[in-house]
C-alpha positions as CSV (number, residue, x, y, z in Angstrom):
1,X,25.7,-36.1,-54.3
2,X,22.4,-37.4,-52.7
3,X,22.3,-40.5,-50.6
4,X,19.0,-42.7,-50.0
5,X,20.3,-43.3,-47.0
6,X,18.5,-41.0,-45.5
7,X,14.5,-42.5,-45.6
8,X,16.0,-45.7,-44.5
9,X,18.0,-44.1,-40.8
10,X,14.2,-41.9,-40.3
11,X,12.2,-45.6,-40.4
12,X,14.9,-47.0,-38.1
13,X,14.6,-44.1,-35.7
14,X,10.5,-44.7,-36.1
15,X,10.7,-48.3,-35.6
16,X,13.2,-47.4,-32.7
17,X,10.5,-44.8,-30.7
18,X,7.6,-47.0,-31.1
19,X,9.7,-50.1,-29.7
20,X,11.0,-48.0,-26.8
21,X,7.3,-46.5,-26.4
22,X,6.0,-50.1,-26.1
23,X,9.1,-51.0,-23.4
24,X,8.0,-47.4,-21.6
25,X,8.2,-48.4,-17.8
26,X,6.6,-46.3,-14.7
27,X,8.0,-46.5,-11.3
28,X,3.7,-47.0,-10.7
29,X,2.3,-50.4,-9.9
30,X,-1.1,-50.7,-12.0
31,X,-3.7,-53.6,-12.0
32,X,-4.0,-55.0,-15.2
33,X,-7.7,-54.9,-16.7
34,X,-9.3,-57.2,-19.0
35,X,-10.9,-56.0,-22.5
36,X,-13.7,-57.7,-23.7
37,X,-11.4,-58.1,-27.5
38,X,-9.1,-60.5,-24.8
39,X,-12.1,-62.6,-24.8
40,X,-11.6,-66.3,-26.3
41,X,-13.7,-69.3,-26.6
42,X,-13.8,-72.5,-25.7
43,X,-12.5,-75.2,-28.4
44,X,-14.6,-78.6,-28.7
45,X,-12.1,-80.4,-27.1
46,X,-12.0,-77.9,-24.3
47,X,-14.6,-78.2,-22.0
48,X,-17.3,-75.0,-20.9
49,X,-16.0,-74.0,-17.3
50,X,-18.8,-73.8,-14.9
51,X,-21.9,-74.3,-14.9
52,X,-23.4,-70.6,-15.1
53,X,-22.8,-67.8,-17.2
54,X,-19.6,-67.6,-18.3
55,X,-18.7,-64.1,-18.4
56,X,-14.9,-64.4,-19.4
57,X,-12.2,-66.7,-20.6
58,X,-8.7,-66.4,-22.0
59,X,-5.3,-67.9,-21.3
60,X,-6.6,-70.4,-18.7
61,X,-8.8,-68.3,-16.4
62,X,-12.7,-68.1,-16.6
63,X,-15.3,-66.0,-14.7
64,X,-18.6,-68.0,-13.8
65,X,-21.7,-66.5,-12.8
66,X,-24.2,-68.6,-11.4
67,X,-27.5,-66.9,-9.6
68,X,-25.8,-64.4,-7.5
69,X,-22.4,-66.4,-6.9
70,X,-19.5,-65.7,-9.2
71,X,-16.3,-67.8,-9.2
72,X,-12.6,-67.9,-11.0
73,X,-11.8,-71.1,-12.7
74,X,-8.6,-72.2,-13.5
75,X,-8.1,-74.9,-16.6
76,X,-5.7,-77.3,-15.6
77,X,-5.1,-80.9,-17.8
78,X,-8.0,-80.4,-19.6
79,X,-10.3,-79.4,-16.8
80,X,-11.4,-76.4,-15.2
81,X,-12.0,-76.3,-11.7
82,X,-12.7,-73.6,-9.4
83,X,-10.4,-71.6,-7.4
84,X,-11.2,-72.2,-3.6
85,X,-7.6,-71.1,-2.5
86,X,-8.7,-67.7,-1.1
87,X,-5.4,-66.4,-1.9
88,X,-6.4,-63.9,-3.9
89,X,-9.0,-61.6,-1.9
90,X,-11.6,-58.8,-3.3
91,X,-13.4,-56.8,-0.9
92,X,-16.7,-54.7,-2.0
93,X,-16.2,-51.2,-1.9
94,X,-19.9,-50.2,-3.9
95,X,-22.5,-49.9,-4.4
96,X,-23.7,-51.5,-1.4
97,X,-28.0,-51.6,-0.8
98,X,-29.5,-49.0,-3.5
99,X,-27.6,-46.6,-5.6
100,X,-27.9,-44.6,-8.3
101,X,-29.1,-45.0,-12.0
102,X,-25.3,-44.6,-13.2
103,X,-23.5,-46.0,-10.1
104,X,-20.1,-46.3,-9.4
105,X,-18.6,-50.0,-8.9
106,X,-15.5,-50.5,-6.8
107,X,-13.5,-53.4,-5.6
108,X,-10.5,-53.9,-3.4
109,X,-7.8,-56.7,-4.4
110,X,-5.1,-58.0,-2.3
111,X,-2.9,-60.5,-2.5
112,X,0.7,-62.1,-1.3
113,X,2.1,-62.3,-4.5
114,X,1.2,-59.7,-7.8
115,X,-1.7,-58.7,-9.0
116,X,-1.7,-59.4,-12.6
117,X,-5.5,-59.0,-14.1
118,X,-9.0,-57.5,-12.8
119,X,-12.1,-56.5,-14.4
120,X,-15.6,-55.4,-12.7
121,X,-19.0,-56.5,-14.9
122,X,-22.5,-55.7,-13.8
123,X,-25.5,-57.4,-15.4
124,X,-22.7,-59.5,-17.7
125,X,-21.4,-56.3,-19.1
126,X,-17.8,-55.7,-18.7
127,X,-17.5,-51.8,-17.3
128,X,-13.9,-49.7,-18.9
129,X,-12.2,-50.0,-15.5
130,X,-9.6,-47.7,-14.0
131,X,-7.4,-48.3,-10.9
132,X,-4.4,-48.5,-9.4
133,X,-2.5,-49.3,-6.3
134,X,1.0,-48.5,-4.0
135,X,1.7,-52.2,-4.3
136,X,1.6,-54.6,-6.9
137,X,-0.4,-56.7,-4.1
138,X,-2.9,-54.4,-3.3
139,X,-4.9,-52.2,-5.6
140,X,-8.6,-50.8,-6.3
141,X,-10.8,-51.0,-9.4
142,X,-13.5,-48.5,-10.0
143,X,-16.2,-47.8,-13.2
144,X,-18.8,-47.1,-14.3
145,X,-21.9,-48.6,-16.7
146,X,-22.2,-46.8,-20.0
147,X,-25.5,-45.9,-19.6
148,X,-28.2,-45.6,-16.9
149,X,-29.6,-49.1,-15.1
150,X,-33.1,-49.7,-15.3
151,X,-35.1,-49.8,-11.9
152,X,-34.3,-52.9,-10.3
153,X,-31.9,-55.6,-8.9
154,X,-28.5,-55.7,-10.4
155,X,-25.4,-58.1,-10.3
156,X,-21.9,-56.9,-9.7
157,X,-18.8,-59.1,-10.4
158,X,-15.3,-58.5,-9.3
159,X,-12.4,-60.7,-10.3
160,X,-8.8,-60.4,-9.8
161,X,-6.0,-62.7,-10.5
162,X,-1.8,-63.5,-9.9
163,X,0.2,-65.5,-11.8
164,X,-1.5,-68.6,-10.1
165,X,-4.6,-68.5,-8.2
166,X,-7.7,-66.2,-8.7
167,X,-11.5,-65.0,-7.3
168,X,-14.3,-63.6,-8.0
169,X,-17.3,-62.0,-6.3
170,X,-21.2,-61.4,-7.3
171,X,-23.2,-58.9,-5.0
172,X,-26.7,-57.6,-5.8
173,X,-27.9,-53.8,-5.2
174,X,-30.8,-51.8,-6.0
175,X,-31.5,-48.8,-8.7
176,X,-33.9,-47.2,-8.0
């Protein structure tokens, strides 16, 4: 006697793994990166944060850059406006002055309360960031651009965020 039974238990154990892949913890505190897919837009009843360049925007949160100042907005009843709290803080690891074609850019975050998102751009381009920390209130971000920089002055931006207030930072170094 056969029993069909027997497809339907092997999709329940499948769908069972990938759920319990998905709820996987780690007794390691990582800083949350953004993607550039996370990336939304802002609805015509939404207003632009800023004014600058806006380099990112989803669930609330926005990245400005504007010459060589960056800032974190926040929307909040329909109106972004910067956050000037200095609760979140980033502190320049690199590259500092001139650096290499391919340089690496790193950031310190620290906080009283978790560290929830942080990404690194330079020139407006979001780099793949990797990083960690002992803490969810302290961590560093590091990458790299994709390809070599051109001879020149650059812009760096580092932003990090918790649940409720943000920053970010521009600096400018040299290639070359």
């Amino acid at each position: 006697m056969t029993t069909t039974l027997a497809p339907v238990r092997w999709l329940a154990l499948a769908l069972l793994a990938v759920l319990l892949a998905g709820c996987g913890g780690s007794s390691k505190t990582a800083v949350t990166t953004t993607t550039a897919a996370a990336t939304t837009t802002t609805t015509a009843t939404t207003p632009k944060p800023g004014p600058g360049t806006v380099l990112y925007e989803n669930g609330g949160w926005a990245v400005v850059v504007r010459g060589g100042t960056a800032r974190a907005f926040h929307l909040t009843a329909g109106r972004w406006a910067p956050d000037t709290s200095g609760l979140v803080r980033i502190s320049i690891l690199g590259p500092r002055g001139s650096a290499a074609a391919t340089p690496q850019v790193a950031a310190e975050l620290a906080a009283k309360t978790p560290l929830v998102e942080s990404t690194l751009w330079v020139d407006g381009t979001e780099l793949q960031v990797k990083g960690g920390g002992l803490t969810p209130t302290r961590g560093t971000i590091y990458g790299a651009p994709s390809s070599p920089l051109r001879a020149g002055t650059h812009v760096a931006v580092a932003y990090a965020r918790t649940a409720s207030h943000a920053t970010a930072v521009a600096w400018t170094f040299r290639v070359g």
